[in-house]
BAKOLVEX-16000 format. One record per atom (N, C-alpha, C, O): chain; y, x, z negated. Coordinates in nm, 3 decimals. Last residue first. Layout:
% BAKOLVEX-16000
<r "A"; <Y; X; Z>>
...
***
This chain:
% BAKOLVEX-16000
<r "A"; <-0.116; 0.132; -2.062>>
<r "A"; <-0.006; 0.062; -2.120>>
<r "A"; <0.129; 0.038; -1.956>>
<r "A"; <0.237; -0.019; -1.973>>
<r "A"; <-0.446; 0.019; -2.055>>
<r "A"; <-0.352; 0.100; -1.996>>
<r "A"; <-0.228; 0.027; -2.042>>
<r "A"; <-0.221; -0.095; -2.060>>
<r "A"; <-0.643; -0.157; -2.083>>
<r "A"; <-0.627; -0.114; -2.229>>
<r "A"; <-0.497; 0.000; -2.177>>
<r "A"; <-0.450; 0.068; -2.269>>
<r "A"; <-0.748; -0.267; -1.875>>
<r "A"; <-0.707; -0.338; -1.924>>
<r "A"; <-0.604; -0.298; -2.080>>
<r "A"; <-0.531; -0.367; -2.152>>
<r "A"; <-0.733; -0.108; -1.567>>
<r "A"; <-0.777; -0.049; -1.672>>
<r "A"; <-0.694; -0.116; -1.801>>
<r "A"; <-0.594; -0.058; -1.842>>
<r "A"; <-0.870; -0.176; -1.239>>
<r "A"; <-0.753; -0.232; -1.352>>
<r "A"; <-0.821; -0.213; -1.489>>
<r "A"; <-0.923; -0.270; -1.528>>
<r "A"; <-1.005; -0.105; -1.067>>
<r "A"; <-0.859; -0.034; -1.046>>
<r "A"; <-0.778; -0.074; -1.121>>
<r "A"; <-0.657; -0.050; -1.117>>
<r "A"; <-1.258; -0.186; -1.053>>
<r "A"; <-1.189; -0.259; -0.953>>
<r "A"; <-1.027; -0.185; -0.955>>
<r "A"; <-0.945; -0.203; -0.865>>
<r "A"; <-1.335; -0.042; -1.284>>
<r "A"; <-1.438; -0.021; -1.120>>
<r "A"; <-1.300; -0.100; -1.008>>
<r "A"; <-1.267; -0.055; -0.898>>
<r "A"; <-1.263; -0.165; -1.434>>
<r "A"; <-1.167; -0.029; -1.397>>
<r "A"; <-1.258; 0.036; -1.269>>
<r "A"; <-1.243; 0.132; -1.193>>
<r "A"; <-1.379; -0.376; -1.460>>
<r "A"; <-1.226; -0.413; -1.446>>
<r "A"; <-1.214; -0.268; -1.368>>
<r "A"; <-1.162; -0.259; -1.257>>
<r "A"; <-1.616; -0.284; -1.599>>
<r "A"; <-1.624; -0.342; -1.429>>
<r "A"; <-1.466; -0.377; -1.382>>
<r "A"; <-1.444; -0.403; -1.264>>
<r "A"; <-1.556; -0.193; -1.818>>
<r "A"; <-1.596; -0.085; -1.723>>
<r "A"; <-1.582; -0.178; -1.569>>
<r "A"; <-1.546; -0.136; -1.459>>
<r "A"; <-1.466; -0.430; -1.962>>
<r "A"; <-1.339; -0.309; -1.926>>
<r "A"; <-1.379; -0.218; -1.818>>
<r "A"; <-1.299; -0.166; -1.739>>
<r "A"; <-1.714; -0.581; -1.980>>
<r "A"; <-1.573; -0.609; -1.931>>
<r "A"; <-1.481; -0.547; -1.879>>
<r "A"; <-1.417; -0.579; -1.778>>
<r "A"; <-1.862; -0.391; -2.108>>
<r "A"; <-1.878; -0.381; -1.946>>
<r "A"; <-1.768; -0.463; -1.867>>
<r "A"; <-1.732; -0.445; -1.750>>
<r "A"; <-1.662; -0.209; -2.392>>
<r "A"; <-1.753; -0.338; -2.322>>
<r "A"; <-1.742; -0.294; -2.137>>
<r "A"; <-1.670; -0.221; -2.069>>
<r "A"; <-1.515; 0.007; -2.534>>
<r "A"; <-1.638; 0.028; -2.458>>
<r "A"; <-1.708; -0.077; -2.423>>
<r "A"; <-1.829; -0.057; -2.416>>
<r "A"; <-1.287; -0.190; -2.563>>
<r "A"; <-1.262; -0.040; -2.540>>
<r "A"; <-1.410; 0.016; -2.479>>
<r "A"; <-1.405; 0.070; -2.369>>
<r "A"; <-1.225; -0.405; -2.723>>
<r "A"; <-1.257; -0.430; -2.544>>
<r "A"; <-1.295; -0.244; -2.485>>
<r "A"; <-1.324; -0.209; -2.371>>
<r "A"; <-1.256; -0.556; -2.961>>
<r "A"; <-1.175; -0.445; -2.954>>
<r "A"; <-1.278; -0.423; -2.792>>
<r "A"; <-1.401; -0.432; -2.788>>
<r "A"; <-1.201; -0.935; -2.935>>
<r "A"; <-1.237; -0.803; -3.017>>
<r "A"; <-1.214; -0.683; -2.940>>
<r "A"; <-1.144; -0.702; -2.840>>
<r "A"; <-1.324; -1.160; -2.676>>
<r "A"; <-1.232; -1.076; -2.833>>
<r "A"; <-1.276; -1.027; -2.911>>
<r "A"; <-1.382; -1.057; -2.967>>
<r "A"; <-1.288; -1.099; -2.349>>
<r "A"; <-1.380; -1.150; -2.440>>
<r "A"; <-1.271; -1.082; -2.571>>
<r "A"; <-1.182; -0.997; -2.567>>
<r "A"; <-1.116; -1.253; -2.064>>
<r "A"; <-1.112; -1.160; -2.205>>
<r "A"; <-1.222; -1.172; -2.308>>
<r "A"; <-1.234; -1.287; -2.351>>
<r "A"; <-1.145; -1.381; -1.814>>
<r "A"; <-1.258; -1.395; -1.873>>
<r "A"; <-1.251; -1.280; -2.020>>
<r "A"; <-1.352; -1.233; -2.072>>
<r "A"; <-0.846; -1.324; -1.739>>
<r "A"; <-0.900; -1.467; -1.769>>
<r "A"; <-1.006; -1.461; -1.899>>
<r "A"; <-0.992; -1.500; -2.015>>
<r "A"; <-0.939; -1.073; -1.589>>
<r "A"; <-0.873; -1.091; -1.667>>
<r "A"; <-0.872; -1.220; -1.789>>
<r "A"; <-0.896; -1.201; -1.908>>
<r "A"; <-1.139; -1.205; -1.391>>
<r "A"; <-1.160; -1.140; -1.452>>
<r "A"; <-1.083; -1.085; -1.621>>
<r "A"; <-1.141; -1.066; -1.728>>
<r "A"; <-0.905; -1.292; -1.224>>
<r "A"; <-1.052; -1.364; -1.283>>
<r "A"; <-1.072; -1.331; -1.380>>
<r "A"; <-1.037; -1.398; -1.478>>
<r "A"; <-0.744; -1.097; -1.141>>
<r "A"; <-0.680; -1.197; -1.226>>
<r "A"; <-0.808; -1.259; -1.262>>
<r "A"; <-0.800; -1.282; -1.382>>
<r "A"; <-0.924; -0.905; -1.051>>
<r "A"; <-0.826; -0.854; -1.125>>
<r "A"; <-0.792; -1.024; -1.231>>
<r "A"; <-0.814; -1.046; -1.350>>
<r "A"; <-1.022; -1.051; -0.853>>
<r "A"; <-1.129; -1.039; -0.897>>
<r "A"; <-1.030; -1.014; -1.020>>
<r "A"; <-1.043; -1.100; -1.106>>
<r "A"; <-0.795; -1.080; -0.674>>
<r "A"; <-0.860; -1.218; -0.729>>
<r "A"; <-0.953; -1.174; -0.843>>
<r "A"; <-0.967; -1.256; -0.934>>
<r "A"; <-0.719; -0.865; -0.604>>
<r "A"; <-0.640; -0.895; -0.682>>
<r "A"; <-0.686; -1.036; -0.737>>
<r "A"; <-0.627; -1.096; -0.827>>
<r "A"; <-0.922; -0.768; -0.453>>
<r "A"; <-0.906; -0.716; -0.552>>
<r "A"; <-0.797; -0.780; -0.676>>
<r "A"; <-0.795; -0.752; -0.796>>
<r "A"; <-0.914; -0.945; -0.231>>
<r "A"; <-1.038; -0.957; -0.307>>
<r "A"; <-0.955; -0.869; -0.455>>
<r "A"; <-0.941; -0.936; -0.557>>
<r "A"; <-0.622; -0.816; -0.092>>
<r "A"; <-0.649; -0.983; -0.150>>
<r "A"; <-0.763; -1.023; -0.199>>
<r "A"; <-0.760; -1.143; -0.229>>
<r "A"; <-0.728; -0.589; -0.064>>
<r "A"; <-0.648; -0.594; -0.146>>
<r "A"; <-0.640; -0.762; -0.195>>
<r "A"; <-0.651; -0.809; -0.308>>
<r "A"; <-0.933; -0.656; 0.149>>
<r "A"; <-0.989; -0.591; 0.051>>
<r "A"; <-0.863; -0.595; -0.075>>
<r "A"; <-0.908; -0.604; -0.189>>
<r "A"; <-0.736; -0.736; 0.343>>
<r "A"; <-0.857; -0.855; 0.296>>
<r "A"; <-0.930; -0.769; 0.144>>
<r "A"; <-0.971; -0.833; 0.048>>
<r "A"; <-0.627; -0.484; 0.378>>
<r "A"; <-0.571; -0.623; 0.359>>
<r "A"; <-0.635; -0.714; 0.334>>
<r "A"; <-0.567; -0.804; 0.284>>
<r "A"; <-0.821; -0.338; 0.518>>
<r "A"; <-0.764; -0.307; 0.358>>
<r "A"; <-0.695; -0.408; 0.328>>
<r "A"; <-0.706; -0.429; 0.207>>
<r "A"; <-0.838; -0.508; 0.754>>
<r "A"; <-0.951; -0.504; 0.662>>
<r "A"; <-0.907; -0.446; 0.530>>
<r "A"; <-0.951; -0.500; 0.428>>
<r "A"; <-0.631; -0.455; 0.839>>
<r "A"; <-0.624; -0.585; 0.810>>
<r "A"; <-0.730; -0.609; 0.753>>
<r "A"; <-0.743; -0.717; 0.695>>
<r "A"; <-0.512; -0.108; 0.708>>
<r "A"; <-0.553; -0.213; 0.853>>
<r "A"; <-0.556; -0.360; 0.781>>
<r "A"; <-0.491; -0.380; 0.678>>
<r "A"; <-0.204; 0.079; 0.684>>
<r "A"; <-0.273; -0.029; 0.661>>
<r "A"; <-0.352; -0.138; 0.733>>
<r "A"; <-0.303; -0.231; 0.797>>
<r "A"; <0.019; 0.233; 0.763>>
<r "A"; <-0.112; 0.279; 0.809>>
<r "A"; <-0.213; 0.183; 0.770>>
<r "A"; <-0.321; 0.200; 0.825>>
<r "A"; <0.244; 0.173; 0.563>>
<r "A"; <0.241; 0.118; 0.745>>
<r "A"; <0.118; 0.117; 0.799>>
<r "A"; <0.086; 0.025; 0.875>>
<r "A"; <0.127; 0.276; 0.350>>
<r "A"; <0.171; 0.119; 0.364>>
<r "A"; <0.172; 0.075; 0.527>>
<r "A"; <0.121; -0.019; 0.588>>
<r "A"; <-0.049; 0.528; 0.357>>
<r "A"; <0.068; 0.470; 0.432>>
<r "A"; <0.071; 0.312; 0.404>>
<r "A"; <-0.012; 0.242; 0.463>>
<r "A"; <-0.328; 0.578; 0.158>>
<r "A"; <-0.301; 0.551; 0.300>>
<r "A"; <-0.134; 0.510; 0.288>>
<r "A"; <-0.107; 0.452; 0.183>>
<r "A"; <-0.441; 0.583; -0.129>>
<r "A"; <-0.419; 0.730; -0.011>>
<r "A"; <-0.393; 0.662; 0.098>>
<r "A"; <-0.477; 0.707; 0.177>>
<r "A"; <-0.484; 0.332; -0.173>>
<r "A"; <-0.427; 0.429; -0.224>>
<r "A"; <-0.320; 0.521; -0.193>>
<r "A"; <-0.199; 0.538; -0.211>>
<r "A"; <-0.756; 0.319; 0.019>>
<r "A"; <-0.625; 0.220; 0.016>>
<r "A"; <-0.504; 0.288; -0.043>>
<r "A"; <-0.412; 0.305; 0.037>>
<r "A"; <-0.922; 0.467; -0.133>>
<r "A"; <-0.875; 0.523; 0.014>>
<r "A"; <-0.756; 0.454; 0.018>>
<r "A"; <-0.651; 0.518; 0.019>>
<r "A"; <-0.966; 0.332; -0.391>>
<r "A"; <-0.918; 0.501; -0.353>>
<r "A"; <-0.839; 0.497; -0.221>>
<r "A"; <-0.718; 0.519; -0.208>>
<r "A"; <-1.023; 0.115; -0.246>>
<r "A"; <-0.937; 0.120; -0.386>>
<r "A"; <-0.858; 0.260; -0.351>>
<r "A"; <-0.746; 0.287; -0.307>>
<r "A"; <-1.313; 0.211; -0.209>>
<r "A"; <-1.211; 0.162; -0.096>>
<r "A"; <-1.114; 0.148; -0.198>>
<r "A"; <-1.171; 0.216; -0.283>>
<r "A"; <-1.398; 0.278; -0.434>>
<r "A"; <-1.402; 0.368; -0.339>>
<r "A"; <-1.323; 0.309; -0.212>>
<r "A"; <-1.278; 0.384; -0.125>>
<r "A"; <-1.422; 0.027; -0.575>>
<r "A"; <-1.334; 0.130; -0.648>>
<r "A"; <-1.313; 0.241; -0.531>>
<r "A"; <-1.203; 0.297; -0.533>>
<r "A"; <-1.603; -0.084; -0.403>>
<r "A"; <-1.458; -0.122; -0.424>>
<r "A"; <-1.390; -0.074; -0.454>>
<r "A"; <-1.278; -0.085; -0.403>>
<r "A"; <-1.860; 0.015; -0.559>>
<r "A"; <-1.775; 0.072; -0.408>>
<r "A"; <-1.680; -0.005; -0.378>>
<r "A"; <-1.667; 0.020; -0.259>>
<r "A"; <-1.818; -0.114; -0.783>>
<r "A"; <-1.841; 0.071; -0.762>>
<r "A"; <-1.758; 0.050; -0.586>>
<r "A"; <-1.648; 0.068; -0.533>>
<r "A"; <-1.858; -0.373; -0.708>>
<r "A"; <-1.757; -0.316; -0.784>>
<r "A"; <-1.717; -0.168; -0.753>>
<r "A"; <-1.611; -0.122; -0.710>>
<r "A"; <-2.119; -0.376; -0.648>>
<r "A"; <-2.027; -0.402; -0.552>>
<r "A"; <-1.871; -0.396; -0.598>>
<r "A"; <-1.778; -0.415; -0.520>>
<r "A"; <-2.333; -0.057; -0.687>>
<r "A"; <-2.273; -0.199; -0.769>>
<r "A"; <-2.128; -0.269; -0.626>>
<r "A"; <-2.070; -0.202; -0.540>>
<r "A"; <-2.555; 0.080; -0.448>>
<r "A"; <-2.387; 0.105; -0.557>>
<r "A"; <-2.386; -0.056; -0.559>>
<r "A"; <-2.420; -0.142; -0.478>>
<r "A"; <-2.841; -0.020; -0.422>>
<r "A"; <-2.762; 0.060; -0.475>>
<r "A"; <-2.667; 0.084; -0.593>>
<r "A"; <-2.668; 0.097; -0.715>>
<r "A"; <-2.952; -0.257; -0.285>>
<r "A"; <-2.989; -0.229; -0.469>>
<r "A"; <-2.960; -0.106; -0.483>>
<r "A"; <-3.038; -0.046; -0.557>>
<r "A"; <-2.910; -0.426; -0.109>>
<r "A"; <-2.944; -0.299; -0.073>>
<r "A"; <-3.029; -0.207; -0.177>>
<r "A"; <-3.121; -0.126; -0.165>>
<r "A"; <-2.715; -0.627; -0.189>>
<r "A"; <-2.809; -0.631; -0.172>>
<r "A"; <-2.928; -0.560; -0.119>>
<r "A"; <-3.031; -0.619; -0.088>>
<r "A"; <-2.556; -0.446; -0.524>>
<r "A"; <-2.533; -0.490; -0.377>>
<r "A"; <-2.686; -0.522; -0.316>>
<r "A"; <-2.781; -0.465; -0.370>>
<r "A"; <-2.535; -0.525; -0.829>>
<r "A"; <-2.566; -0.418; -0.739>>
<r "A"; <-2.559; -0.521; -0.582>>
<r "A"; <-2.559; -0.642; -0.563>>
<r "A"; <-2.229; -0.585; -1.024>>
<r "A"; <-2.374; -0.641; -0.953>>
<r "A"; <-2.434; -0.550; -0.864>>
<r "A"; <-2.347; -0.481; -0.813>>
<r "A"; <-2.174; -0.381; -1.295>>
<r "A"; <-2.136; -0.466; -1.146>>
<r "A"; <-2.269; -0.492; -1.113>>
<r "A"; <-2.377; -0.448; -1.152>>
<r "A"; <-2.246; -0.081; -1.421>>
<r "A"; <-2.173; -0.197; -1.468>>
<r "A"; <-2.203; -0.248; -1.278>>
<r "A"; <-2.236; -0.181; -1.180>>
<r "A"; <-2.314; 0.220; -1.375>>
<r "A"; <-2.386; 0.125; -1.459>>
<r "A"; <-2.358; -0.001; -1.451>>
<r "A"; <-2.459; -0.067; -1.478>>
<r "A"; <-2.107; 0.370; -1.290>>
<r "A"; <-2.191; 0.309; -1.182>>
<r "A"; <-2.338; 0.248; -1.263>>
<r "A"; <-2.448; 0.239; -1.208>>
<r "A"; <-1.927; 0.393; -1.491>>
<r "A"; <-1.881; 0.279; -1.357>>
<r "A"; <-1.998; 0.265; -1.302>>
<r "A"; <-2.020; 0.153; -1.256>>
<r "A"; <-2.103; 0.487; -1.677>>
<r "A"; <-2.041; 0.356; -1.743>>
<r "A"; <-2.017; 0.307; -1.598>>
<r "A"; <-2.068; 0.200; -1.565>>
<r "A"; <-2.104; 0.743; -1.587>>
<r "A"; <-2.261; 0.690; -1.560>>
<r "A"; <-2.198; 0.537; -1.604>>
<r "A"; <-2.265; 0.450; -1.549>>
<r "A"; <-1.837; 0.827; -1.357>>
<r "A"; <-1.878; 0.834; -1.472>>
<r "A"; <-2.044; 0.773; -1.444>>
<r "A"; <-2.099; 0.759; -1.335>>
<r "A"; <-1.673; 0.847; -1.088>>
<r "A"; <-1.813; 0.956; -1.099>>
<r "A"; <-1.904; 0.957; -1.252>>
<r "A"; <-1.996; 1.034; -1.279>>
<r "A"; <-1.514; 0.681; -1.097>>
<r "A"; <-1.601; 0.608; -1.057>>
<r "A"; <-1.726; 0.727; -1.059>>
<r "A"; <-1.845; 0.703; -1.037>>
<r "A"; <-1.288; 0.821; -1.284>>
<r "A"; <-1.382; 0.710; -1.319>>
<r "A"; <-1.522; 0.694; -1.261>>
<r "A"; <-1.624; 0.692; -1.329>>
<r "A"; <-1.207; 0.943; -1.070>>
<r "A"; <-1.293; 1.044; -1.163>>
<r "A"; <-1.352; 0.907; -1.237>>
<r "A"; <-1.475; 0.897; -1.241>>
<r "A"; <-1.105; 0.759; -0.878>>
<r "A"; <-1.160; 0.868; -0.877>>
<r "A"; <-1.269; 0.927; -0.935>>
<r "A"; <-1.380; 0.956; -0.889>>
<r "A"; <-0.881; 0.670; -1.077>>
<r "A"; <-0.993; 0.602; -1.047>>
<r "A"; <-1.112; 0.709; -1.006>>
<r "A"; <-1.200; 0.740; -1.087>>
<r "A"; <-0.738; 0.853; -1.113>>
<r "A"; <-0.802; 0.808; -1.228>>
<r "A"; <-0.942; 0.748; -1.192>>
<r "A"; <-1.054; 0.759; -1.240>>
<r "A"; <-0.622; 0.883; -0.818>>
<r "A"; <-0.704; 1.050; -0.913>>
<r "A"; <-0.758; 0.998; -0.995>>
<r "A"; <-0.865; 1.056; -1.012>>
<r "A"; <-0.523; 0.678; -0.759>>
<r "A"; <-0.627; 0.698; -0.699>>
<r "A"; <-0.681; 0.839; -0.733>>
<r "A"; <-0.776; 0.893; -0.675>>
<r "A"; <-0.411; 0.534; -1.112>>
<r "A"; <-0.376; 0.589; -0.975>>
<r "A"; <-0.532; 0.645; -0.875>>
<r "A"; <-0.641; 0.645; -0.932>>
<r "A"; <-0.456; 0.209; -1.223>>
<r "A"; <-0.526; 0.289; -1.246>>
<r "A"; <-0.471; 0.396; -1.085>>
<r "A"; <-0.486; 0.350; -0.971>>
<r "A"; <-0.356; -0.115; -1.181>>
<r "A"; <-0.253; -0.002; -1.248>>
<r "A"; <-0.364; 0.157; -1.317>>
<r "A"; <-0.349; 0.201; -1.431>>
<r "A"; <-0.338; -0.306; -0.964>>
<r "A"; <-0.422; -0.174; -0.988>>
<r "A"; <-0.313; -0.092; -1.037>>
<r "A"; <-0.222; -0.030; -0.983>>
<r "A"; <-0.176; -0.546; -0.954>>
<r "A"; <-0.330; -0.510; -0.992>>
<r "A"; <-0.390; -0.407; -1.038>>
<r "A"; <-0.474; -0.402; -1.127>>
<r "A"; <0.049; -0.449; -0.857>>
<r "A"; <0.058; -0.507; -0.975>>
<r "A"; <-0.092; -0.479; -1.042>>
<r "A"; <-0.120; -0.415; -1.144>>
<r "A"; <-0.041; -0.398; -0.603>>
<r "A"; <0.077; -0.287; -0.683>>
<r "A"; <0.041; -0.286; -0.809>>
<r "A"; <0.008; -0.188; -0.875>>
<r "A"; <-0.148; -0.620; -0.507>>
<r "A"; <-0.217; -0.538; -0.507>>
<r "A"; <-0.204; -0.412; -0.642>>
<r "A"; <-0.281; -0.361; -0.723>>
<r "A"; <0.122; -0.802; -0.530>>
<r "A"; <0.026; -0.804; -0.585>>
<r "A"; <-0.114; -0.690; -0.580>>
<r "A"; <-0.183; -0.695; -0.682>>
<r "A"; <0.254; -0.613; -0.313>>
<r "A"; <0.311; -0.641; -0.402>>
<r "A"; <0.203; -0.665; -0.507>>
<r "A"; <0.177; -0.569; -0.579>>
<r "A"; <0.071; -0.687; -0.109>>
<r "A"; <0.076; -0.518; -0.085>>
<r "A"; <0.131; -0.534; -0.245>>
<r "A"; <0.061; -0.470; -0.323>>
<r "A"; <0.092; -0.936; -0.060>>
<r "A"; <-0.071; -0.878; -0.073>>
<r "A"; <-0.035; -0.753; -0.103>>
<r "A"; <-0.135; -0.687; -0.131>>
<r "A"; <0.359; -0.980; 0.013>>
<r "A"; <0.330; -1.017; -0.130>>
<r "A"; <0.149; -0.996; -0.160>>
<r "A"; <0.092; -1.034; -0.262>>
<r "A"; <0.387; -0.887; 0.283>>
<r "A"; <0.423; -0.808; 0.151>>
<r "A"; <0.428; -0.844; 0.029>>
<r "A"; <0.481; -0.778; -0.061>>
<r "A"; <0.215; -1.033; 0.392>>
<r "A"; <0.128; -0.913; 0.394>>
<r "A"; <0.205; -0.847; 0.273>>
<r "A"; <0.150; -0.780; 0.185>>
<r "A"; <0.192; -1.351; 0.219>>
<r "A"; <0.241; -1.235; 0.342>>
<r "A"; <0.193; -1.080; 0.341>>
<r "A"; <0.118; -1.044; 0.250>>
<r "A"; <-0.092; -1.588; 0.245>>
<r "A"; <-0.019; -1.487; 0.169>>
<r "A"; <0.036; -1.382; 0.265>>
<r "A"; <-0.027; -1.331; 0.358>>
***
């Protein structure tokens, strides 16, 4: 994948800005949801949302090749995840909280 269809799809993915997310990830719902890491902290979602942020806030040019591997996780987890819709009204499930851990807030217009 070229770097400008990882930057393109990324775009697409995260339709939450790096102020939403932000304040999301200080809720008790984001850092309730996700797998916890093997450390048994932050969820591995949670701190995605925190690189998410920074990615954000950086220069397209200023972009390392590690936010580049992190944008090509995010946009896999985004479309997976998506996939996995459960039905009915999605508004307080852990579906929606672990989506918007990742920067995609399914119920955003």
């Amino acid at each position: 994948m070229a770097e400008q269809d990882t930057y393109a799809e990324f775009k697409d993915a995260v339709n939450m800005t790096a102020g939403e997310l932000k304040k999301w990830l200080e809720t008790d719902e984001a850092k309730d949801v996700g797998q916890k890491s093997s450390s048994g902290g932050e969820s591995v979602g949670h701190d995605s949302g925190r690189k998410i942020v920074k990615i954000l806030g950086t220069k397209k040019a200023d972009l390392t090749e590690a936010d580049e591997a992190h944008m090509r996780k995010v946009v896999g987890y985004v479309h997976r995840h998506l996939a996995q819709r459960p039905k009915g009204d999605v508004e307080d499930t852990k579906w929606r909280y672990s989506l918007m851990n990742w920067g995609h807030d399914p119920l955003k217009k």
